[in-house]
MOPAC internal coordinates of N, CA, C and O (Angstrom, degrees):
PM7 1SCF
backbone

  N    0.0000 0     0.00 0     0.00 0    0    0    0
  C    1.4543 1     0.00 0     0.00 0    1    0    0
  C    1.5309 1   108.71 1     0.00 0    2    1    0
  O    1.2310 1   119.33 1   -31.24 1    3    2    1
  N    1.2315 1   118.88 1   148.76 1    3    2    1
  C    1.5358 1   105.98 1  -167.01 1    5    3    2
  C    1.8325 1   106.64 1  -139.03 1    6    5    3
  O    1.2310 1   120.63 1   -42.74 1    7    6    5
  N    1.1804 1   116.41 1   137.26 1    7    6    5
  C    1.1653 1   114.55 1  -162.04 1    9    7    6
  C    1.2900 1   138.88 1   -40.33 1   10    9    7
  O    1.2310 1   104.39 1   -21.78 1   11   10    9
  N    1.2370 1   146.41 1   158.22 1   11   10    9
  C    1.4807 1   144.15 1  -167.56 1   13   11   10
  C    1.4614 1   102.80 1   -81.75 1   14   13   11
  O    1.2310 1   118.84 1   -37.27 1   15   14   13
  N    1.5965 1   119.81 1   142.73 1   15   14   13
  C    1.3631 1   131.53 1  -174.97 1   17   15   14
  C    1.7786 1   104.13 1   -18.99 1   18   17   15
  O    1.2310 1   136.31 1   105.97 1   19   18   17
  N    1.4778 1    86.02 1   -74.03 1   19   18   17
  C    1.2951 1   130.37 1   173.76 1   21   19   18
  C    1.7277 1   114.59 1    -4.26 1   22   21   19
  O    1.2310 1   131.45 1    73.10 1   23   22   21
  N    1.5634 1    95.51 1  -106.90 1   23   22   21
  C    1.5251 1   105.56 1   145.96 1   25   23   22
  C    1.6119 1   123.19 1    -7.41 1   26   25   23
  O    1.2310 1   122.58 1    97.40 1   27   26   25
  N    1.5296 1   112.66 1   -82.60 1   27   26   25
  C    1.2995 1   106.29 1   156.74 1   29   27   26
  C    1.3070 1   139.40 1   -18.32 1   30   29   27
  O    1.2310 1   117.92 1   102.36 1   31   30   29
  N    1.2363 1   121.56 1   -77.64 1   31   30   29
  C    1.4727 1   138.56 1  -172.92 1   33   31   30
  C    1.4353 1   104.36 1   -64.66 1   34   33   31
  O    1.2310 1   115.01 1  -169.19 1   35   34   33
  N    1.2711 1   127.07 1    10.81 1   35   34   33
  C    1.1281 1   130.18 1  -163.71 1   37   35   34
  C    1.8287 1   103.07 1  -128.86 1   38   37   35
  O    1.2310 1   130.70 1   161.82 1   39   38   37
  N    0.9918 1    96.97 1   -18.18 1   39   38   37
  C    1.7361 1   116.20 1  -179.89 1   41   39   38
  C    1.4328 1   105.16 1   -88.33 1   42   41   39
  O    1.2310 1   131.22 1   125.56 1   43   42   41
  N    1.9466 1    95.95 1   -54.44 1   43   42   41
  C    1.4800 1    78.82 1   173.88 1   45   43   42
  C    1.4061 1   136.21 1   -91.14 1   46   45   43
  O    1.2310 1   119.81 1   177.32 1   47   46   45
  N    1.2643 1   117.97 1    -2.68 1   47   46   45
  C    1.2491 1   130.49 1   166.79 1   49   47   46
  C    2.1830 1   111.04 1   -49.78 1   50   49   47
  O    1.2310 1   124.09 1   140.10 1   51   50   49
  N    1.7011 1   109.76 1   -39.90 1   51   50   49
  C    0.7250 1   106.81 1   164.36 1   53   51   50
  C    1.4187 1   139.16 1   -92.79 1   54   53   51
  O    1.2310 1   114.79 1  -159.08 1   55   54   53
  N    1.5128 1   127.47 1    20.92 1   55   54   53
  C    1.4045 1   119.88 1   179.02 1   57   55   54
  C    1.4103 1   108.51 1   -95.00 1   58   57   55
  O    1.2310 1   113.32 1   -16.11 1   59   58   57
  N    1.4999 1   130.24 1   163.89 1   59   58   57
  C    1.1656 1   129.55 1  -148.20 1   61   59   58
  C    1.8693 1    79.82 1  -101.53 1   62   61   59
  O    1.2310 1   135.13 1   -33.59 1   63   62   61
  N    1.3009 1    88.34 1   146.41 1   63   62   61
  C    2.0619 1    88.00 1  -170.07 1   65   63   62
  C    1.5528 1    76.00 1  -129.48 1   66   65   63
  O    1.2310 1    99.14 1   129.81 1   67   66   65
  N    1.4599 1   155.15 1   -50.19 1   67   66   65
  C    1.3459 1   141.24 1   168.09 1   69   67   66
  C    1.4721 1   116.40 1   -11.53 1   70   69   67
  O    1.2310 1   117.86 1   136.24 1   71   70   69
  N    1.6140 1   121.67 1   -43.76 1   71   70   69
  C    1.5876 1   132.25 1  -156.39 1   73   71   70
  C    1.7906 1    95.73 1  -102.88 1   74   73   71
  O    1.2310 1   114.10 1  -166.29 1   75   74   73
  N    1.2575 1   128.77 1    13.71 1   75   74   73
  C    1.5913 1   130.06 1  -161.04 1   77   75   74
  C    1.6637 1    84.54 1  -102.12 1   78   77   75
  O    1.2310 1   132.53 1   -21.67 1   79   78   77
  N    1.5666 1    93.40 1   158.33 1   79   78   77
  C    1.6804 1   111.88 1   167.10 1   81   79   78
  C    1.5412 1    93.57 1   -94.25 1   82   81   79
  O    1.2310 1   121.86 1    11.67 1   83   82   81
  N    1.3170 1   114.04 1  -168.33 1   83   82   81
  C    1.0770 1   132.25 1  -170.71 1   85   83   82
  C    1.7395 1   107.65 1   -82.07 1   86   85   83
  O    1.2310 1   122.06 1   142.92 1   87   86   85
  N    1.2950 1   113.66 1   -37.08 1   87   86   85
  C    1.3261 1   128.34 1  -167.95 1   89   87   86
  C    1.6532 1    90.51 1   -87.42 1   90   89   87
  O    1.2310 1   107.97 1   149.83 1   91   90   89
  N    1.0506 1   140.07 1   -30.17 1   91   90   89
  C    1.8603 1   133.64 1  -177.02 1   93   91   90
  C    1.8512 1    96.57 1   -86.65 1   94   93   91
  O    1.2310 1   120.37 1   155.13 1   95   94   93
  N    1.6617 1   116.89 1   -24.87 1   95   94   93
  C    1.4327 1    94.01 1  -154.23 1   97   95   94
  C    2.4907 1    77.34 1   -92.66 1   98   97   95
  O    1.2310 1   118.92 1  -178.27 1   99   98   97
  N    0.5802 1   119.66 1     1.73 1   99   98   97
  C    1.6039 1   130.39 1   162.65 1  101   99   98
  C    0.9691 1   127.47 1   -43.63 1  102  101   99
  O    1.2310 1   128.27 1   101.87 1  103  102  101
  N    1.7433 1   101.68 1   -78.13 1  103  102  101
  C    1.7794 1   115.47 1   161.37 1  105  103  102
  C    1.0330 1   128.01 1   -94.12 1  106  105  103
  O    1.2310 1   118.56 1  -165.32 1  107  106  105
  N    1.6984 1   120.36 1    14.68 1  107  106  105
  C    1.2117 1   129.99 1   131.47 1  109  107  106
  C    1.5436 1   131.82 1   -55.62 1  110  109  107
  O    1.2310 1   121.37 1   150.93 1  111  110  109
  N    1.2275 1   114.98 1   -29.07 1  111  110  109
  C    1.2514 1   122.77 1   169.00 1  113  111  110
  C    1.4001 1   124.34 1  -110.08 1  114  113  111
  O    1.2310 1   126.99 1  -171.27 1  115  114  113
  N    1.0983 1   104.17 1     8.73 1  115  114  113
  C    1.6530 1   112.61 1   161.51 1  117  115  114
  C    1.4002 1   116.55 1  -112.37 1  118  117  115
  O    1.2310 1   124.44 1   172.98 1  119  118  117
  N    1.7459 1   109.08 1    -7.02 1  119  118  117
  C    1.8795 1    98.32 1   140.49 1  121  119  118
  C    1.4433 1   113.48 1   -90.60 1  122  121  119
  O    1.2310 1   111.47 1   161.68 1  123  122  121
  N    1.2048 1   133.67 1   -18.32 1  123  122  121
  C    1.5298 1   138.75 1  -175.58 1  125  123  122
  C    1.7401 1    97.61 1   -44.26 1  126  125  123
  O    1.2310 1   131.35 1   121.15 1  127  126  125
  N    1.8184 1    95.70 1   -58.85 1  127  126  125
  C    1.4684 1   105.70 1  -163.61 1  129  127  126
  C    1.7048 1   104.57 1   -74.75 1  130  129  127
  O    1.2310 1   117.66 1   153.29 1  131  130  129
  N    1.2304 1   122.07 1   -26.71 1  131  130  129
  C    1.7363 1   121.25 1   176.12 1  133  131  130
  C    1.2001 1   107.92 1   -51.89 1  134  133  131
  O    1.2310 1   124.43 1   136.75 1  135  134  133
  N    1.8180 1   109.10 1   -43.25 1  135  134  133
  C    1.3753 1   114.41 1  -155.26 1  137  135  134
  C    2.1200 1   101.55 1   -80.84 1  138  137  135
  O    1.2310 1   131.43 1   149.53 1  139  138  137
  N    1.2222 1    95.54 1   -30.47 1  139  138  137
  C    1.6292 1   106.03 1   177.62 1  141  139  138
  C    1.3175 1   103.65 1   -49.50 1  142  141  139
  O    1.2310 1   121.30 1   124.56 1  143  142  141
  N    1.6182 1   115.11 1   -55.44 1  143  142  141
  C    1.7324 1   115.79 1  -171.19 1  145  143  142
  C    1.0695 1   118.45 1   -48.43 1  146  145  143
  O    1.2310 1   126.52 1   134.33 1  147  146  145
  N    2.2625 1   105.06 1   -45.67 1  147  146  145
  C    1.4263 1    98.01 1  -165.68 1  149  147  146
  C    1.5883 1   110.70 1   -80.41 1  150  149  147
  O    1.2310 1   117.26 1  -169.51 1  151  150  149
  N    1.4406 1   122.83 1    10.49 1  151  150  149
  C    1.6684 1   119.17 1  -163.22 1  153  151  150
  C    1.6661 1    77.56 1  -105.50 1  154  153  151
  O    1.2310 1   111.16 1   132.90 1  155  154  153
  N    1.1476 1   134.23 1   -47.10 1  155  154  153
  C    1.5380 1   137.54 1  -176.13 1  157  155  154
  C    1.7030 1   100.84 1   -50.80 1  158  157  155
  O    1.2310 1   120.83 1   129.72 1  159  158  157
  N    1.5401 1   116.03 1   -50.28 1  159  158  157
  C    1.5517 1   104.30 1  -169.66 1  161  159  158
  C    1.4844 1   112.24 1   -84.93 1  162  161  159
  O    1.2310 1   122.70 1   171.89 1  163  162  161
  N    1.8632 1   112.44 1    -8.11 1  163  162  161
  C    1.5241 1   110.41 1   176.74 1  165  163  162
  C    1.6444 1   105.07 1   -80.69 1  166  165  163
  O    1.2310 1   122.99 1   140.91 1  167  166  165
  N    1.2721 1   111.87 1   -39.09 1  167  166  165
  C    1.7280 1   110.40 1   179.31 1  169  167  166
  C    1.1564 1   117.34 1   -59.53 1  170  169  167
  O    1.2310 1   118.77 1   145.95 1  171  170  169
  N    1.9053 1   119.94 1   -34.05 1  171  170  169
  C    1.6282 1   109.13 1  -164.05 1  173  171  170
  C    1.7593 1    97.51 1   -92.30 1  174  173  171
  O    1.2310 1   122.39 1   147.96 1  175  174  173
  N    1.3049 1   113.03 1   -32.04 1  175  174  173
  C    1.5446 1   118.15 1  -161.15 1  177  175  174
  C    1.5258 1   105.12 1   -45.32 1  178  177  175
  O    1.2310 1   127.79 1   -15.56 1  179  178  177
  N    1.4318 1   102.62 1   164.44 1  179  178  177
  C    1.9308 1   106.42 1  -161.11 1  181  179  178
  C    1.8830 1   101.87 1   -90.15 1  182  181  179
  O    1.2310 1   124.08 1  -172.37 1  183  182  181
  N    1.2971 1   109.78 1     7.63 1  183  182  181
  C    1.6764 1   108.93 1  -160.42 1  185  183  182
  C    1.6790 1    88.10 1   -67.36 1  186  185  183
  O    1.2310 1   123.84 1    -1.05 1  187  186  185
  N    1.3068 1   110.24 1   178.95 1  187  186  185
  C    1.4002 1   104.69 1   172.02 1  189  187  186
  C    1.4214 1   120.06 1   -99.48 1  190  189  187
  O    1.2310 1    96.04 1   -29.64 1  191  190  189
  N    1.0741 1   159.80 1   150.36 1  191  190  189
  C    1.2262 1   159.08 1   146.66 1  193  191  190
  C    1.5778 1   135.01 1  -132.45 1  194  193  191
  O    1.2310 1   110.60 1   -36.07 1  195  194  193
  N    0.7849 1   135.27 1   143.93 1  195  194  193
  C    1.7908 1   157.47 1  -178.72 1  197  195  194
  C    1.8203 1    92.19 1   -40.42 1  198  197  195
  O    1.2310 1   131.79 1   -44.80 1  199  198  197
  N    1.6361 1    94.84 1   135.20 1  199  198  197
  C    1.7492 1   103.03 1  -177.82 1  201  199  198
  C    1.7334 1    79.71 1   -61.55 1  202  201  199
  O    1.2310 1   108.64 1   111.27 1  203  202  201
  N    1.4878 1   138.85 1   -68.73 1  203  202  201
  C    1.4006 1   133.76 1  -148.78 1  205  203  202
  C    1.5961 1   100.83 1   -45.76 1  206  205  203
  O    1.2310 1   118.61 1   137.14 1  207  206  205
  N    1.2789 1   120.26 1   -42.86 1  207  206  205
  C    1.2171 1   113.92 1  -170.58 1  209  207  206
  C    1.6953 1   131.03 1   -72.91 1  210  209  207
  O    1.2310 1   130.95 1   146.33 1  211  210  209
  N    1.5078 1    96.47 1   -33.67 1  211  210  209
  C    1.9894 1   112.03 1   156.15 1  213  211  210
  C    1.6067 1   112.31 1   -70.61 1  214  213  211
  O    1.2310 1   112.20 1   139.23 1  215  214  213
  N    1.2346 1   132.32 1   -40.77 1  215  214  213
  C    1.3586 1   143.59 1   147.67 1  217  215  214
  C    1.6750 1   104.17 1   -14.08 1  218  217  215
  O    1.2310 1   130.59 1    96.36 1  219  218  217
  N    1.1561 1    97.17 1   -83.64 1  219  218  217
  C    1.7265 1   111.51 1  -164.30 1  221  219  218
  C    1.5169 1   115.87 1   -62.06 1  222  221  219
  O    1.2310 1   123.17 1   147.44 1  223  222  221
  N    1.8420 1   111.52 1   -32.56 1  223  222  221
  C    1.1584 1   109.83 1   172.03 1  225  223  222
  C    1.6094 1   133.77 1   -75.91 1  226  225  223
  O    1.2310 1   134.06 1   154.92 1  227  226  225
  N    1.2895 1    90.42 1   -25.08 1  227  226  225
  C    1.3700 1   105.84 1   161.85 1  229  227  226
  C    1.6198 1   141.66 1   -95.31 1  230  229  227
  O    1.2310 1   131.57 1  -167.07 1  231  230  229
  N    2.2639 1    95.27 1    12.93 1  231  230  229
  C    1.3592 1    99.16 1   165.86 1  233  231  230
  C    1.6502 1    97.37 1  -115.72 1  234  233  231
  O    1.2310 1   117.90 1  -163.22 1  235  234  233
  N    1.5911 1   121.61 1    16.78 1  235  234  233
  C    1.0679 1   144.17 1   172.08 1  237  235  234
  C    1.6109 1   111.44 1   -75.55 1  238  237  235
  O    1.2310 1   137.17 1   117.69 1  239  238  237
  N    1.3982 1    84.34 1   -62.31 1  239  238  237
  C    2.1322 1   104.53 1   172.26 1  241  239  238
  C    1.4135 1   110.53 1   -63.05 1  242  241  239
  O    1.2310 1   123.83 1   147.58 1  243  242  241
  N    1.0318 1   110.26 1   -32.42 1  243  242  241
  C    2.0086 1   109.77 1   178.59 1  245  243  242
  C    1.2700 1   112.07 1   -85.69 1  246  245  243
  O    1.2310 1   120.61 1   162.48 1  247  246  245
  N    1.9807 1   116.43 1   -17.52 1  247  246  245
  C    1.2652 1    92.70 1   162.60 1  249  247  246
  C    1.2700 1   117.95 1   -93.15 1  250  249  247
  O    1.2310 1   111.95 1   150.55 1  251  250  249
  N    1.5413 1   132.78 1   -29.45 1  251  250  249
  C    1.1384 1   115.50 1   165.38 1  253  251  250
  C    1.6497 1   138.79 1   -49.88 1  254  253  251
  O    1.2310 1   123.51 1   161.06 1  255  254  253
  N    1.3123 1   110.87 1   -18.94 1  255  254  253
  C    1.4284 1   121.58 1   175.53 1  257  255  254
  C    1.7250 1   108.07 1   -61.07 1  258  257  255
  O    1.2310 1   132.49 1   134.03 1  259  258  257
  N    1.4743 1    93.47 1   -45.97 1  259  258  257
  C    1.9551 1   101.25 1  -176.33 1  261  259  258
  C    1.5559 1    94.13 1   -65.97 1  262  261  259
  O    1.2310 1   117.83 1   133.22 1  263  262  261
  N    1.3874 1   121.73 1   -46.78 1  263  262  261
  C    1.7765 1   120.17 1  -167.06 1  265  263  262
  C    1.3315 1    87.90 1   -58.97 1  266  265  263
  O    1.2310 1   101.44 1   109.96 1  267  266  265
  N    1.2131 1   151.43 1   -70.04 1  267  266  265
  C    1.4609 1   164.48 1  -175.60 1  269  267  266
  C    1.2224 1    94.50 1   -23.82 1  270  269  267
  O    1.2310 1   118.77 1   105.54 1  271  270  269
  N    1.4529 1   119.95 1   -74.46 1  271  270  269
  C    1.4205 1   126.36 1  -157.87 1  273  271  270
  C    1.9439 1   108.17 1   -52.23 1  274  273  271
  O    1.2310 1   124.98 1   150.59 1  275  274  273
  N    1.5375 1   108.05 1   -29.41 1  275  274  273
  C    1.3694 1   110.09 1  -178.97 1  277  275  274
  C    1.6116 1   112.67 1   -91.58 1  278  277  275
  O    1.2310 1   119.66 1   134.42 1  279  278  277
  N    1.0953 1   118.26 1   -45.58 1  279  278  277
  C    1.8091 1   124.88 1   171.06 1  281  279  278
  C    2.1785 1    78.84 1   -35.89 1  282  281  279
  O    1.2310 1   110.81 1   111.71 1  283  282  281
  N    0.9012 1   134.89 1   -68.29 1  283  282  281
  C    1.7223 1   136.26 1  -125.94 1  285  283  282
  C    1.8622 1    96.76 1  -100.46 1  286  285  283
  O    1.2310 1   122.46 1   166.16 1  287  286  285
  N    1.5701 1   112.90 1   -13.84 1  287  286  285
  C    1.5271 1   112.05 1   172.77 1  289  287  286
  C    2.0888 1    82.87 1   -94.26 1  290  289  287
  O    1.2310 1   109.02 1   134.01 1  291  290  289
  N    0.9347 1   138.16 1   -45.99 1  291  290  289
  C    1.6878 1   144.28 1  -177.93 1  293  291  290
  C    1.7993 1    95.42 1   -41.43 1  294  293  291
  O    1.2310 1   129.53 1   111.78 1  295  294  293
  N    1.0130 1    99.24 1   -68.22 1  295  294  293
  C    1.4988 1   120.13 1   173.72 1  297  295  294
  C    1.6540 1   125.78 1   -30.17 1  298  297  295
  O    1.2310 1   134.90 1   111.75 1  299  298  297
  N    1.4061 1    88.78 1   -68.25 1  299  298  297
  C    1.8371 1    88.58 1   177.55 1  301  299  298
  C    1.4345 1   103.88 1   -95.92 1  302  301  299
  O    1.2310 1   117.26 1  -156.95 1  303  302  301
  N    1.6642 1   122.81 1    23.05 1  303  302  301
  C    1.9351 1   108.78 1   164.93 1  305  303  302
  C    1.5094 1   101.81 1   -99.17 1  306  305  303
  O    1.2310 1   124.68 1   165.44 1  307  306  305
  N    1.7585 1   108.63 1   -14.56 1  307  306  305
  C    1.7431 1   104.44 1  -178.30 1  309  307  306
  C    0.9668 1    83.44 1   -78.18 1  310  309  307
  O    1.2310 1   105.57 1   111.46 1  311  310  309
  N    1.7303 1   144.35 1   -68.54 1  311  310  309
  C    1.4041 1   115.47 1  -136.25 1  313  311  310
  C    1.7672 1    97.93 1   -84.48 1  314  313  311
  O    1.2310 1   110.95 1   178.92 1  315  314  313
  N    1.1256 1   134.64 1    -1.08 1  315  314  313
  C    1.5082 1   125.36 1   151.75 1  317  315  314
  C    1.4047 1   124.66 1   -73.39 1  318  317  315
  O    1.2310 1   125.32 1   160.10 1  319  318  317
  N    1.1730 1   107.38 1   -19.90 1  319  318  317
  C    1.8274 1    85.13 1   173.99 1  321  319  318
  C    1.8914 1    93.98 1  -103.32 1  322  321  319
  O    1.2310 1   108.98 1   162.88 1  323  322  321
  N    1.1115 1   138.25 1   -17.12 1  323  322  321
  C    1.1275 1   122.61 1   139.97 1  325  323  322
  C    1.3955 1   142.98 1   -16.08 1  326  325  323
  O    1.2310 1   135.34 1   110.39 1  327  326  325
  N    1.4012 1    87.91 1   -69.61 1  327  326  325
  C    1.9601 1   100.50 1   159.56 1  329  327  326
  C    1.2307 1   123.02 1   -65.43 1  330  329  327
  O    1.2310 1   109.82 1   158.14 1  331  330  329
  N    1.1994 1   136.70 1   -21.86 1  331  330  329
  C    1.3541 1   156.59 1  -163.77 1  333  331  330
  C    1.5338 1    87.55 1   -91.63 1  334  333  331
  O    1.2310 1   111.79 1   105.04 1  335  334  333
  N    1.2973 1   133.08 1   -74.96 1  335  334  333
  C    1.6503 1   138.89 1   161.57 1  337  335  334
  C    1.6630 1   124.62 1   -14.67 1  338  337  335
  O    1.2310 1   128.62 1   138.06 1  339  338  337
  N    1.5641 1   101.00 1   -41.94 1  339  338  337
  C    1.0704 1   126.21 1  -176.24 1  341  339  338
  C    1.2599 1   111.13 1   -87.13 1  342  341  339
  O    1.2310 1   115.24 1   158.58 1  343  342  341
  N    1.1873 1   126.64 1   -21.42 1  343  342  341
  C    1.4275 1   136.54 1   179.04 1  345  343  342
  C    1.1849 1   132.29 1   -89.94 1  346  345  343
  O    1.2310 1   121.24 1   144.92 1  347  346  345
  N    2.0599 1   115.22 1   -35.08 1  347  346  345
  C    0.8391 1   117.38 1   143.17 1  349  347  346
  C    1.3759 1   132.90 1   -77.25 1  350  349  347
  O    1.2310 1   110.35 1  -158.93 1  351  350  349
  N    0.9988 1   135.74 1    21.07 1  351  350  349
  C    1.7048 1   149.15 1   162.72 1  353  351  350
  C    1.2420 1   111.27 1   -90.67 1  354  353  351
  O    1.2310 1   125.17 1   137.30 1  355  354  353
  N    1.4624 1   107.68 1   -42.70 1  355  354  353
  C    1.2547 1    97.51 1   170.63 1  357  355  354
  C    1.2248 1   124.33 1   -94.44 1  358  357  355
  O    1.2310 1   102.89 1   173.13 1  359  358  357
  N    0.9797 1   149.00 1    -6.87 1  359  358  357
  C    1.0499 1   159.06 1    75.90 1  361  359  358
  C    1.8572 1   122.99 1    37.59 1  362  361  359
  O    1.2310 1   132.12 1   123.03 1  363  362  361
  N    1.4138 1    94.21 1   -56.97 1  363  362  361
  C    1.4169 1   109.62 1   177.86 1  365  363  362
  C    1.5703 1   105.97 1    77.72 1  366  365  363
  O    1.2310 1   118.11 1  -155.07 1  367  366  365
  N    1.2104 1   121.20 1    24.93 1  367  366  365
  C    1.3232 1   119.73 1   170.69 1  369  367  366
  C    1.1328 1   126.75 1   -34.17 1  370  369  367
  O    1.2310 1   108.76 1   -38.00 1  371  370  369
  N    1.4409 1   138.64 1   142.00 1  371  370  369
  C    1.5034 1   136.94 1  -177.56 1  373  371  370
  C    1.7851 1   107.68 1   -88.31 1  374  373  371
  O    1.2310 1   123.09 1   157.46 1  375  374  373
  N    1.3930 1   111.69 1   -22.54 1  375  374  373
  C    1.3317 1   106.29 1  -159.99 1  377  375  374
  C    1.5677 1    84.12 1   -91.22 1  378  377  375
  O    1.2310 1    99.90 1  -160.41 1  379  378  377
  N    1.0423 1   153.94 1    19.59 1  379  378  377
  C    1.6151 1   144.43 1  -151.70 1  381  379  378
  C    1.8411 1    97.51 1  -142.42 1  382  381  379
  O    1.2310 1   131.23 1   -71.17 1  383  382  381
  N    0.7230 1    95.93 1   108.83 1  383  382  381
  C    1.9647 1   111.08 1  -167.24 1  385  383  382
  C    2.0170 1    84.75 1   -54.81 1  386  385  383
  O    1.2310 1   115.05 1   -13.30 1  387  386  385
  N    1.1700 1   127.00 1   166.70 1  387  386  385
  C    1.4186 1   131.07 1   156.34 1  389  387  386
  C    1.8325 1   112.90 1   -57.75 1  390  389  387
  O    1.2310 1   108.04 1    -8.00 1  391  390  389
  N    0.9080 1   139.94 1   172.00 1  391  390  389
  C    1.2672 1   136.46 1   173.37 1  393  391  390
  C    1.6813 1   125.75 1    41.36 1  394  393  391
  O    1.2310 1   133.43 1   161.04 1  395  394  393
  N    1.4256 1    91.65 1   -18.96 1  395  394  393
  C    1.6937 1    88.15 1   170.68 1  397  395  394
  C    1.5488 1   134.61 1   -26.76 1  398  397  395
  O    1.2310 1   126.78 1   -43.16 1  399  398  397
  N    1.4435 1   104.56 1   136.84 1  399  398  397
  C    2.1068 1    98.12 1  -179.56 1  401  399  398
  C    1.3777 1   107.83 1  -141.19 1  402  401  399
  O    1.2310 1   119.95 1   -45.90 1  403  402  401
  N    0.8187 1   117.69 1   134.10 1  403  402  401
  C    1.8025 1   120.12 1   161.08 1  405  403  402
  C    0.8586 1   106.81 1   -31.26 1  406  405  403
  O    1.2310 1   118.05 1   -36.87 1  407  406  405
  N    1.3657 1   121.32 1   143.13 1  407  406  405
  C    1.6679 1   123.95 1   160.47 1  409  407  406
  C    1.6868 1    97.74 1   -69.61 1  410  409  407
  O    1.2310 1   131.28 1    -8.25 1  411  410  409
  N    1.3486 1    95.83 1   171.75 1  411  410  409
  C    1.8210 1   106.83 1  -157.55 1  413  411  410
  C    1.3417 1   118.45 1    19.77 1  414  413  411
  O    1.2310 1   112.45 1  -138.76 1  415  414  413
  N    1.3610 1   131.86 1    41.24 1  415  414  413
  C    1.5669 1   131.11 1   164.58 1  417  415  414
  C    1.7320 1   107.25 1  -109.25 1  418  417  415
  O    1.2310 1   120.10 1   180.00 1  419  418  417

């Protein structure tokens, strides 16, 4: 059995996504967005439930959208200073040691 939207979005709202590589902040956001669907199909579905309880899930979904919005600015600064890495190598830059890497890249 696997946890309620809820629960979820609430887990991931709290893991530190600052300390992720590029490849964790990824499938970090491809549960972000799983977890969005299932809070999207618990709010619209016809079952009945408590205003507190559509309330919460849907200040659940608004926070994951903002967590979203940062996992996906995290996202395109690794693969930019990546390219930037890549540029001075090729490049042959002097200030860029041989083999140099980003930390978590």
């Amino acid at each position: 059995m696997s946890a309620s939207p809820m629960l979820q979005a609430i887990d991931l709202v709290r893991v530190n996504i600052d300390a992720m590589t590029l490849e964790d902040l990824e499938a970090h956001a491809q549960q972000v967005l799983d977890t969005l669907g299932g809070l999207n199909e618990y709010t619209n579905s016809p079952a009945l439930k408590s205003g507190n309880a559509k309330r919460n899930a849907l200040h659940l979904a608004r926070k994951l959208r903002l967590h979203m919005a940062r996992v996906r600015e995290l996202i395109n600064a690794h693969k930019l200073a990546a390219a930037v890495v890549a540029t001075m190598h090729a490049a042959g830059s002097a200030n860029l040691a041989p083999g140099a890497r980003l930390p978590g890249c």
